[in-house]
C-alpha positions as CSV (number, residue, x, y, z in Angstrom):
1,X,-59.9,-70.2,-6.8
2,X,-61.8,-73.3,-5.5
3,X,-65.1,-74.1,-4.1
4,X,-64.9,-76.5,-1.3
5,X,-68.5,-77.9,-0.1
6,X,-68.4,-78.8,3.9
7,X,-71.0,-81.7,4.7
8,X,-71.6,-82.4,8.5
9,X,-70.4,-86.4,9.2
10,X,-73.9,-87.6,8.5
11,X,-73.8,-86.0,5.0
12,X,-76.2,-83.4,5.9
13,X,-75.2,-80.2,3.9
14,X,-73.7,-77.2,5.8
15,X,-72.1,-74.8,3.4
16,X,-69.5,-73.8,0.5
17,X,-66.7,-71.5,0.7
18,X,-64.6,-70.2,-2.4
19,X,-61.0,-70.4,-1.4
20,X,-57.1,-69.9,-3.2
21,X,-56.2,-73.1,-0.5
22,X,-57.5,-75.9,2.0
23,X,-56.9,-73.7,5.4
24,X,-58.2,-70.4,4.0
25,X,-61.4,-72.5,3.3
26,X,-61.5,-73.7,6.8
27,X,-61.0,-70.5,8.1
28,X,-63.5,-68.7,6.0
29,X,-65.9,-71.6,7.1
30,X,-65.4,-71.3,10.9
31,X,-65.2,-67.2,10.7
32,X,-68.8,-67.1,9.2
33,X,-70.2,-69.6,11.4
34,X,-68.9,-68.7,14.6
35,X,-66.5,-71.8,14.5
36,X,-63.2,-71.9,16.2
37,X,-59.9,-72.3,14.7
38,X,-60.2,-75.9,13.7
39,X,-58.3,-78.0,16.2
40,X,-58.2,-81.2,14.2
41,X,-57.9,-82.6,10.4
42,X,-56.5,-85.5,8.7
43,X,-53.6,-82.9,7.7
44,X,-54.1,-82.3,3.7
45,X,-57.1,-83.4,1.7
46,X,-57.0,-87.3,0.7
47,X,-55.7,-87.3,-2.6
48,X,-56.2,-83.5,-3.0
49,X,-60.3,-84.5,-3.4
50,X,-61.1,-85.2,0.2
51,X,-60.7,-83.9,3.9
52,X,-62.0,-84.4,7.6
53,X,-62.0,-81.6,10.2
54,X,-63.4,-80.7,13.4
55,X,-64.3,-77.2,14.7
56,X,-65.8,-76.4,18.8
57,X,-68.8,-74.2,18.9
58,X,-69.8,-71.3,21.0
59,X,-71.0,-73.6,23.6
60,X,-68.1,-75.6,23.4
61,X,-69.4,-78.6,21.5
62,X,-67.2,-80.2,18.8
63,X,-68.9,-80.2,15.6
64,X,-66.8,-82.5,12.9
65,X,-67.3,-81.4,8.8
66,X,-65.8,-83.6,5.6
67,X,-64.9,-81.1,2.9
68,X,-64.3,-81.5,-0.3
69,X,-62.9,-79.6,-3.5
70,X,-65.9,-79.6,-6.3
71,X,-64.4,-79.6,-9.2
72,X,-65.7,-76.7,-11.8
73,X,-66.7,-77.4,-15.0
């Protein structure tokens, strides 16, 4: 299992999710915050580190994330 930490664009911290994959995380994330599916990525983390998606809020707004896979030590 991973922990991937989701960071609004600005770098502003918005929450970490525990997840077997990269779309399960995403998932998770947008389930507990009320998020839609999200409706656009750059496909598969950046050299399985890195990642860029964008979810649409309750009102409609788009609301874009970077998430990344913290590695455990």
């Amino acid at each position: 299992m991973n922990r991937y930490r989701f960071t609004y664009l600005d770098g502003r911290f918005a929450g970490t999710v525990f997840a077997d994959e990269f779309i399960e995380a995403l998932q998770k994330f947008g389930q507990a915050n009320y998020l839609t599916e999200p409706f656009s990525d750059d496909g598969n983390p950046d050299e399985g580190k890195t990642a860029k998606v964008e979810f649409i809020d309750s009102e409609g707004n788009g609301i874009g994330y970077r998430v990344r896979i913290v590695e455990e030590d």
